[in-house]
C-alpha positions as CSV (number, residue, x, y, z in Angstrom):
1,X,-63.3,-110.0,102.1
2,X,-66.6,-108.6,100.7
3,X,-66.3,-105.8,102.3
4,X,-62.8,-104.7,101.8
5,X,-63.9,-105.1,97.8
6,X,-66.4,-102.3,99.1
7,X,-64.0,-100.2,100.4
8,X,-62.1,-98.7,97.6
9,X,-62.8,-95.2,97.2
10,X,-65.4,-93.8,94.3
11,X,-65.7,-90.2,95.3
12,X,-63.2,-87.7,93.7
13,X,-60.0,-87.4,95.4
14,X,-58.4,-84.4,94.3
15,X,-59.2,-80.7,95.1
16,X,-60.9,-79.1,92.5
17,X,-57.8,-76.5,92.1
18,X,-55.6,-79.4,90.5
19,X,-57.7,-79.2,87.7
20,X,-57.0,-78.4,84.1
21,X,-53.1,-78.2,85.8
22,X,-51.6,-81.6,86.0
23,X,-50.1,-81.6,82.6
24,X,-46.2,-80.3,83.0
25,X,-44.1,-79.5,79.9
26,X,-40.7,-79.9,82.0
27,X,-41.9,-83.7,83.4
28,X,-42.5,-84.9,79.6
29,X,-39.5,-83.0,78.2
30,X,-37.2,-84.2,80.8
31,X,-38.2,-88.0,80.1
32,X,-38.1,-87.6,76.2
33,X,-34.8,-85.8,76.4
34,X,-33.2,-88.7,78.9
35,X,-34.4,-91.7,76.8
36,X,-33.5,-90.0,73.3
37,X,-30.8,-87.1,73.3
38,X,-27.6,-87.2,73.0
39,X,-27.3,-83.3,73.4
40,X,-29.5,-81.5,76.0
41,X,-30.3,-78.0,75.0
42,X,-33.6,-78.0,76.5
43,X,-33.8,-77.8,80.2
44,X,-31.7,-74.8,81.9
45,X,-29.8,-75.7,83.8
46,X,-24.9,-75.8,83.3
47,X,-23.9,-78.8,82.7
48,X,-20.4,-76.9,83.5
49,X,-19.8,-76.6,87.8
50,X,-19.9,-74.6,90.2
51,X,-17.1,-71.9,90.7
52,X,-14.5,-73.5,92.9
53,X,-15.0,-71.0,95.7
54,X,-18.6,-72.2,96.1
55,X,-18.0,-75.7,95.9
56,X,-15.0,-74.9,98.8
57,X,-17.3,-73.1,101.1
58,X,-20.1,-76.0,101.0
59,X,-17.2,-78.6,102.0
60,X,-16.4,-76.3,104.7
61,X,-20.4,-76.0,106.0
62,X,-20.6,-80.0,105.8
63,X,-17.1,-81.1,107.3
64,X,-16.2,-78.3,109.4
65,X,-16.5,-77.6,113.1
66,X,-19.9,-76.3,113.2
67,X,-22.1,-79.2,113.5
68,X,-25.3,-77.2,113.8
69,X,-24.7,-76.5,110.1
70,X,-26.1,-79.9,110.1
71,X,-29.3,-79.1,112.1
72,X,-32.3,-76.4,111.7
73,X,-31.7,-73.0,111.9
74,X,-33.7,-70.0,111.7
75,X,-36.8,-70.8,109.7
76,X,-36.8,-67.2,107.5
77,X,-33.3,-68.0,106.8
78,X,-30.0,-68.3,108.2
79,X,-28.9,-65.8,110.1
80,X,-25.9,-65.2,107.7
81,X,-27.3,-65.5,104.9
82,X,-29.9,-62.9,105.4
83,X,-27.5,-60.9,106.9
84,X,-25.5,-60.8,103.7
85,X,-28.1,-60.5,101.1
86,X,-29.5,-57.3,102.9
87,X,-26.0,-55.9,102.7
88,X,-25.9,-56.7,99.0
89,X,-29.2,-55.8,98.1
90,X,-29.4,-52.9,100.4
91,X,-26.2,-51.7,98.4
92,X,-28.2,-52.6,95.0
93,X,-31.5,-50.9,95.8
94,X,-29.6,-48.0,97.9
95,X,-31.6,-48.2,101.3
96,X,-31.1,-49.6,104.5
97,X,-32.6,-53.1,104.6
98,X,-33.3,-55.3,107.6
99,X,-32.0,-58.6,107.6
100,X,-35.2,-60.5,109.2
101,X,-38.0,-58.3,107.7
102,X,-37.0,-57.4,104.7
103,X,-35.5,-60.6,103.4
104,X,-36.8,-64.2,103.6
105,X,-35.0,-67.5,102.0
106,X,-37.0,-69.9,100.3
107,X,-36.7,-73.2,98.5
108,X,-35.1,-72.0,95.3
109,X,-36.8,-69.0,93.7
110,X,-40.0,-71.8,92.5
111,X,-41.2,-71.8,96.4
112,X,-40.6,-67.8,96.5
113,X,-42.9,-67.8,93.7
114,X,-45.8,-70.2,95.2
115,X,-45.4,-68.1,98.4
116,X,-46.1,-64.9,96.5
117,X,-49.1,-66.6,94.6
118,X,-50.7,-68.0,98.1
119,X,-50.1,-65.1,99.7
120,X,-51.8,-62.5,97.9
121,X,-53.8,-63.7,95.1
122,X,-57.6,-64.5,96.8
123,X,-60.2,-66.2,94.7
124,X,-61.3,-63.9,91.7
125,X,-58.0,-61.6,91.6
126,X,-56.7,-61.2,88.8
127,X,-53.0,-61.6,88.4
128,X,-51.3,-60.0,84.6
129,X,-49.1,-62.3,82.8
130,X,-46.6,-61.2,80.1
131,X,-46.0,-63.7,77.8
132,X,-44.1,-65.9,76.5
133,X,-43.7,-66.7,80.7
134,X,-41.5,-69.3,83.0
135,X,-44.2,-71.6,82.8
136,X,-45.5,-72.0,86.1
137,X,-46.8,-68.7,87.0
138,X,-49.9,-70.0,85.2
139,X,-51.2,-73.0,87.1
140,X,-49.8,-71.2,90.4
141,X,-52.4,-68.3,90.2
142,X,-55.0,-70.8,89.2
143,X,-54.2,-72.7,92.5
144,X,-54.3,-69.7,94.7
145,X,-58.2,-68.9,93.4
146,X,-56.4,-66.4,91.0
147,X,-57.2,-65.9,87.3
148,X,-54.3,-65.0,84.9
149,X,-54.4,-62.3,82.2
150,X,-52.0,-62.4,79.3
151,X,-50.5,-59.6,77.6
152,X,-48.2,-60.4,74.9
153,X,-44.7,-59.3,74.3
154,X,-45.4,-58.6,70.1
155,X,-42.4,-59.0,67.9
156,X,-41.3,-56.3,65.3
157,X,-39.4,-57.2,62.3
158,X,-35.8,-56.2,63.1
159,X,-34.7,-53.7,59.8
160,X,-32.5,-55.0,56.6
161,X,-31.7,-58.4,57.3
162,X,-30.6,-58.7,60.7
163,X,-31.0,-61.4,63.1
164,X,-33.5,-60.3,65.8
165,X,-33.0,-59.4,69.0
166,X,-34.8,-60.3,72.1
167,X,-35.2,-56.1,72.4
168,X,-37.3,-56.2,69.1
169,X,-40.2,-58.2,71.4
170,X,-42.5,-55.3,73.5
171,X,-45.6,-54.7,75.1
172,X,-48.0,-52.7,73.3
173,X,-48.5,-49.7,76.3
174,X,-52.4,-49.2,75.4
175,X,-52.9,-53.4,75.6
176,X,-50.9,-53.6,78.8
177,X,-53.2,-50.8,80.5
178,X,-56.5,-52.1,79.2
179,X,-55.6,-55.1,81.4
180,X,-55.5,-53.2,84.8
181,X,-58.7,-53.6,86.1
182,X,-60.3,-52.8,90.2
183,X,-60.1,-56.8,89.9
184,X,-55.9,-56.7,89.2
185,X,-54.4,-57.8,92.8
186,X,-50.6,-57.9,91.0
187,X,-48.8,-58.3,88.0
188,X,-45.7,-60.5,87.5
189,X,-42.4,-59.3,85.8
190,X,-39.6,-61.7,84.7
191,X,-36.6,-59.6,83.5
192,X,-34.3,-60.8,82.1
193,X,-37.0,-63.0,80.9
194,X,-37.3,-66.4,80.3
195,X,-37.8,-67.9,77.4
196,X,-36.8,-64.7,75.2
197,X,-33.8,-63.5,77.4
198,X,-35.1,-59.9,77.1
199,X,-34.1,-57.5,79.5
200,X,-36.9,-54.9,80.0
201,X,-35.6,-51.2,79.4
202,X,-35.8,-48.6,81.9
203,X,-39.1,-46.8,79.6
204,X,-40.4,-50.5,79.7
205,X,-40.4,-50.6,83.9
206,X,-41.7,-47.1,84.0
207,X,-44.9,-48.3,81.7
208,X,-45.2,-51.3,84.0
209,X,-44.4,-48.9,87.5
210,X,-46.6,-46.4,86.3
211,X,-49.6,-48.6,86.2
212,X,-49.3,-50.5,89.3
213,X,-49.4,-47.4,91.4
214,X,-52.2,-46.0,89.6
215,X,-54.1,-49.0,89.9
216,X,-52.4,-50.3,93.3
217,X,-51.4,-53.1,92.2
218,X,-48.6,-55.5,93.5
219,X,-45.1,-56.4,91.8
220,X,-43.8,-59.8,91.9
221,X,-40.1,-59.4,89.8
222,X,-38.8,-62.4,89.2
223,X,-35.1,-61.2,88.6
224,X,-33.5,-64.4,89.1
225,X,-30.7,-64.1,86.1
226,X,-30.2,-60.4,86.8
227,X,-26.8,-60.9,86.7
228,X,-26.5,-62.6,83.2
229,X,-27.0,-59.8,81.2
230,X,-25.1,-59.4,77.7
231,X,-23.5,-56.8,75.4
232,X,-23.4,-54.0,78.0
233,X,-26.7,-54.2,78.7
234,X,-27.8,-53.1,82.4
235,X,-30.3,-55.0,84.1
236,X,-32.9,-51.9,86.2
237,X,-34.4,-53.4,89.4
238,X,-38.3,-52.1,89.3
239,X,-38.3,-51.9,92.8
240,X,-35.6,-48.9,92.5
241,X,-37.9,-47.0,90.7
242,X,-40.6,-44.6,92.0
243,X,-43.4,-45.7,94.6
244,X,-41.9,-49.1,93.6
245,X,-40.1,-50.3,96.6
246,X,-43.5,-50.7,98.7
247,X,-45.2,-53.0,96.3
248,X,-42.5,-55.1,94.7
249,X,-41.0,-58.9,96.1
250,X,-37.8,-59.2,94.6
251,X,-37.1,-63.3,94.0
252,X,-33.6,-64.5,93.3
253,X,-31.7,-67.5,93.1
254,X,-28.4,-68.6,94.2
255,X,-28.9,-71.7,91.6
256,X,-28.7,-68.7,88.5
257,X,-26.6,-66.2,90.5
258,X,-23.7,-69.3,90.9
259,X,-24.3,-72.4,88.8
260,X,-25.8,-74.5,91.3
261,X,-29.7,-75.1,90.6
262,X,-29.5,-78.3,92.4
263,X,-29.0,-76.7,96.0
264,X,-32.3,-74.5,95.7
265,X,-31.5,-71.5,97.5
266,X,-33.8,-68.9,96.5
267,X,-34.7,-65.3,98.2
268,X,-37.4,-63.0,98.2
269,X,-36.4,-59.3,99.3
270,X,-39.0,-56.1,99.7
271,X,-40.8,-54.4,102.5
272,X,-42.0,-55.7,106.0
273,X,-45.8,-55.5,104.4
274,X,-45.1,-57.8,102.0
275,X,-43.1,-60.6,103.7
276,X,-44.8,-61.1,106.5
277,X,-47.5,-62.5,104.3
278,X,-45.0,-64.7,102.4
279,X,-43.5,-65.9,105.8
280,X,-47.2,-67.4,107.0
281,X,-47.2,-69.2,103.8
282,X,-43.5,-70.6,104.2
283,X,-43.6,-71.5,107.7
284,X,-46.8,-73.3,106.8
285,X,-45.4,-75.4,103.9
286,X,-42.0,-75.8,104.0
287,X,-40.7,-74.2,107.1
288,X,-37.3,-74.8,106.6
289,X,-34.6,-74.5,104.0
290,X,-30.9,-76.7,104.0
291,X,-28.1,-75.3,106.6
292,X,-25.4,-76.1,105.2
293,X,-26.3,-75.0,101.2
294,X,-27.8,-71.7,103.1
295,X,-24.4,-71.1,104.8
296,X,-22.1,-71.7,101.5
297,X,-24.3,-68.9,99.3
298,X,-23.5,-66.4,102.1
299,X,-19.9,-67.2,101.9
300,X,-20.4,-66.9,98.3
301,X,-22.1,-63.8,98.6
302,X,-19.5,-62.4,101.2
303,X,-16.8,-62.5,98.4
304,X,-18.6,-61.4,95.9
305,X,-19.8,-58.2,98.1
306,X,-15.8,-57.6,98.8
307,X,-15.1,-58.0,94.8
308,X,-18.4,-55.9,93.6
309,X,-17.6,-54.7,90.2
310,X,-13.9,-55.3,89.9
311,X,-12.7,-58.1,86.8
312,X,-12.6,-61.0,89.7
313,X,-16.3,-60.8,90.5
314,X,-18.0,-64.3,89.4
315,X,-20.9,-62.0,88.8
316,X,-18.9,-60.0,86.0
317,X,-17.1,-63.4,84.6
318,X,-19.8,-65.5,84.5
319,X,-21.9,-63.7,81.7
320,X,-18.5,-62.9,79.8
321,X,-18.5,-66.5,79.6
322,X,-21.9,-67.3,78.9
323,X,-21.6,-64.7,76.2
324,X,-19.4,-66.3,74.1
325,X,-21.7,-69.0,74.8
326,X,-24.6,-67.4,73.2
327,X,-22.7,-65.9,70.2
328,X,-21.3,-69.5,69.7
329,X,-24.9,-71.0,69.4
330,X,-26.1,-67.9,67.5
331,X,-24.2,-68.7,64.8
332,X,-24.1,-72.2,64.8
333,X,-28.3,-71.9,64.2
334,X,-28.0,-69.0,61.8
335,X,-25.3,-71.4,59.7
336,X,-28.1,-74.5,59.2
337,X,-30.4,-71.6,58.6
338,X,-32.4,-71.8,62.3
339,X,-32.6,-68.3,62.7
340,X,-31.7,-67.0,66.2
341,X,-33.3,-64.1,67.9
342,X,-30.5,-62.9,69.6
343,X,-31.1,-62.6,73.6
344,X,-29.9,-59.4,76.3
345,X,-29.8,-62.3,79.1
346,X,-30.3,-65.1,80.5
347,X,-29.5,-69.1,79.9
348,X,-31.4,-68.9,76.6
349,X,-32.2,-68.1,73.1
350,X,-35.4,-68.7,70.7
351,X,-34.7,-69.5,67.2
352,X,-37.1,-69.5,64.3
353,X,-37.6,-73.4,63.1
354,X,-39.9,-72.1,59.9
355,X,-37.1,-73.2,57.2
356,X,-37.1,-76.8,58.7
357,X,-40.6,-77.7,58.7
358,X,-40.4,-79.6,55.8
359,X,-38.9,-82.2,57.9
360,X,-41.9,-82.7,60.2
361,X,-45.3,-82.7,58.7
362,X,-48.1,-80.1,59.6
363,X,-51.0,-82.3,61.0
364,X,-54.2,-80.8,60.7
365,X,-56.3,-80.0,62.9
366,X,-53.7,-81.0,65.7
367,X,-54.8,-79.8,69.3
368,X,-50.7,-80.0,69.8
369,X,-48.8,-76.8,68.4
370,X,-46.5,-77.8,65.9
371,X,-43.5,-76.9,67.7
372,X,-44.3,-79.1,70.4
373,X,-44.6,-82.2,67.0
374,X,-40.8,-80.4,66.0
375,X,-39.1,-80.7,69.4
376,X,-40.5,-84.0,69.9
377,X,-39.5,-85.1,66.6
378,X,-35.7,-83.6,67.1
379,X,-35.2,-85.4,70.0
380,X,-36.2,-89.0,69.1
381,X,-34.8,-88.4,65.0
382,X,-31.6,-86.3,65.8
383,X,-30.9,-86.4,69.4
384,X,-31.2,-82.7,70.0
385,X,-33.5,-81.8,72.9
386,X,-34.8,-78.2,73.2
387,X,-38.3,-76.9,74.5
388,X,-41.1,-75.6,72.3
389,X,-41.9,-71.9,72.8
390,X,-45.8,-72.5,72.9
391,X,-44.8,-73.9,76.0
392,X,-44.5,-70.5,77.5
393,X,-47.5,-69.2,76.3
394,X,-51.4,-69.7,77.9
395,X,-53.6,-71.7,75.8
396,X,-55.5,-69.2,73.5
397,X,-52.2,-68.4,72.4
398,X,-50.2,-71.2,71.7
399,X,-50.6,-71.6,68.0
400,X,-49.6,-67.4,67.7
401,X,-46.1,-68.3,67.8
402,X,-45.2,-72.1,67.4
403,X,-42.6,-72.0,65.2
404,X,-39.7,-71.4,67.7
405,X,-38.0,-73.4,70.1
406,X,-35.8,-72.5,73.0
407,X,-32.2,-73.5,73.3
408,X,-30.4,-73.2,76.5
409,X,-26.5,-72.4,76.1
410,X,-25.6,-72.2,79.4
411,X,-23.5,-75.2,78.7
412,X,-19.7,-76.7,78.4
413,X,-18.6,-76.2,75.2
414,X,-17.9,-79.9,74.3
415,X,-22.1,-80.3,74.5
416,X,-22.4,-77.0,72.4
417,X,-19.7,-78.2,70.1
418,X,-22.0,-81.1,69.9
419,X,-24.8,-79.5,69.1
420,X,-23.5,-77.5,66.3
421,X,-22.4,-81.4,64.7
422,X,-25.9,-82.1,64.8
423,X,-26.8,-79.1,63.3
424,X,-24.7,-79.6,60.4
425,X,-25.4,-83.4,59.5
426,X,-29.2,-82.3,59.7
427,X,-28.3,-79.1,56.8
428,X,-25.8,-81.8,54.9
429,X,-29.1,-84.0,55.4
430,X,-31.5,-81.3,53.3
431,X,-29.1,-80.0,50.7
432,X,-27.4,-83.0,49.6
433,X,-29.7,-84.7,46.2
């Protein structure tokens, strides 16, 4: 007995690349949100279903005659799947691309992006940032050796009155190249981005093209809501731009493309010199992504390659719907006096809290941004979840821009309806005497 009393361990367990990373935003918000909110505006994911013809297709994969849809196939990806997605992308990008070298399917885009990290970051790279960020490209490149550097996306006051856009949020060219360094081993783009929803203009990608070749530097685009782009706007694939192609993984993700984040399908497509990288680090960690989810998104993507740009396409419906979407939640914020910074993409929009921190006191001295106190607060006081926007940002900058949270609106419009009840008490709540 004595010695089994002995033998609990005492020396550290955990390899010293965990630390400083274990805290998650997403793990804490997700709990607070389930025990308190009665409207969930925070995490992004629809709460509305898959399109029908998606939902069809899996049914078909699971109960139809095929029952090797129910066993492994090819480790890079099913062979259909990749088949498709080079068509598609090969038609996008306008070359010829292969189906087993130039494409590889991965466990939602999240494992595209830890194979990209543990492929080509090596201890004492440096990988650029641009903030605010989809949170964990930070603690990624820390656990590949890497070290991040940040370059902020700098807001400038929109002219006479009007709500801001996402487009009003750049990089300052001179601070983005003093970051380049011999020590820069890649940069990471997320457009349209995450939390903002700006989509990054063609003179934007040509700044960020420009300097990679010059300073050889790798592209990991994370395009995964390329198609949800707004008001006309036209999402620009960095990769289709000059001496791009050779240094850019493209990661996408059937979850954004067609309302289904809970299947993780994700992709990474870009040259041969790339991927093979990324496939020793997938076939050493996962291996192996579900059949039958695999073979439904290329069924999906087989109809959607036949409707390309015509008024069918999910791909043009889905962000006429989502717009509506937006401009509903726009101006159910700007009516309580949250103001809304209008976004070119994605699931989400930002919106100013400054005019309602009355109802949650400043705490001095607080090591937690005061954004993070306000969504907290929301949640438990008014049942409104959302995620603060220093949550995207690295720690020396956190408190630069903590009085904004993110709203997601990609959402049935009985929960946005909802939300906008909340909203209204709340205001009724501050003005009345």
């Amino acid at each position: 007995l004595s010695f089994s009393l002995q033998a609990k361990m005492s020396r550290p367990v955990q390899a010293r690349r965990l630390e400083g990373i274990d805290k998650n935003i997403w793990v804490e918000f997700v709990k607070l949100a389930a025990t308190y909110s009665t409207v969930n505006l925070g995490q992004g994911f629809p709460d509305f279903p898959p399109p029908d013809f998606l939902k069809e297709a899996f049914v078909r994969a699971l109960s139809g005659e095929n029952h090797m849809l129910h066993q492994y196939t090819r480790g890079f990806g099913h062979p259909p799947l990749v088949k498709i997605l080079a068509e598609f992308f090969g038609k996008l990008l306008g070359r010829d691309l292969d189906s087993v070298t130039n494409v590889m399917v991965t466990v939602g885009a999240y494992q595209a992006l830890f194979c990209c990290f543990q492929a080509f970051v090596d201890e004492g790279d440096e990988v650029i940032i641009i903030e605010p960020f989809f949170d964990c490209y930070e603690p990624m490149v820390k656990m590949a050796g890497g070290t991040p550097v940040f370059v902020p996306l700098r807001p400038k006051a929109p002219k006479d009155g009007k709500l801001m856009s996402s487009a009003d949020w750049q990089l300052d060219p001179a601070e983005l190249a003093s970051k380049f360094s011999e020590r820069t081993k890649a940069i990471v783009l997320n457009s349209p981005n995450n939390p903002l929803g700006k989509v990054f203009s063609r003179g934007e990608l040509e700044l960020i093209a420009d300097l990679c070749v010059k300073h050889d530097v790798v592209c990991i685009s994370d395009e995964v809501y390329e198609w949800l782009v707004y008001d006309g706007k036209e999402h620009i694939r960095i990769a289709s731009l000059r001496g791009m192609w050779d240094r850019t993984v493209i990661i996408g993700s059937a979850g954004k493309t067609f309302s289904a984040t809970g299947w993780k399908v994700g992709w990474v497509v870009g040259p041969n010199r790339l991927l093979q990288h990324l496939r020793t680090v997938h076939q050493n960690s996962v291996y192996h992504c579900a059949t039958a989810a695999q073979d439904a998104v290329a069924q999906g993507f087989q109809r959607e390659l036949e409707l390309y740009g015509k008024p069918d396409s999910y791909f043009i419906q889905l962000p006429k719907e989502l717009q509506q979407k937006r401009d509903w939640l726009i101006q159910s914020l700007d009516a309580v006096g949250m103001k809304p910074i209008v976004p070119e993409g994605t699931y989400f929009l930002v919106a100013d809290i400054s005019k309602f921190k009355s109802d949650v006191p400043d705490v001095p001295d607080s090591d937690e941004p005061y954004d993070s106190r306000f969504a907290k607060w929301m949640v438990k006081n008014k049942g409104l979840a959302a995620i603060p926007l220093s949550a995207f940002y690295s720690g020396a900058h956190k408190n630069n821009y903590n009085h904004f949270i993110r709203f997601c609106f990609a959402k049935e419009e009985a929960t946005l309806k909802a939300a906008n009840d909340i909203l209204q008490k709340w205001k009724q709540e501050k003005t009345s005497p």
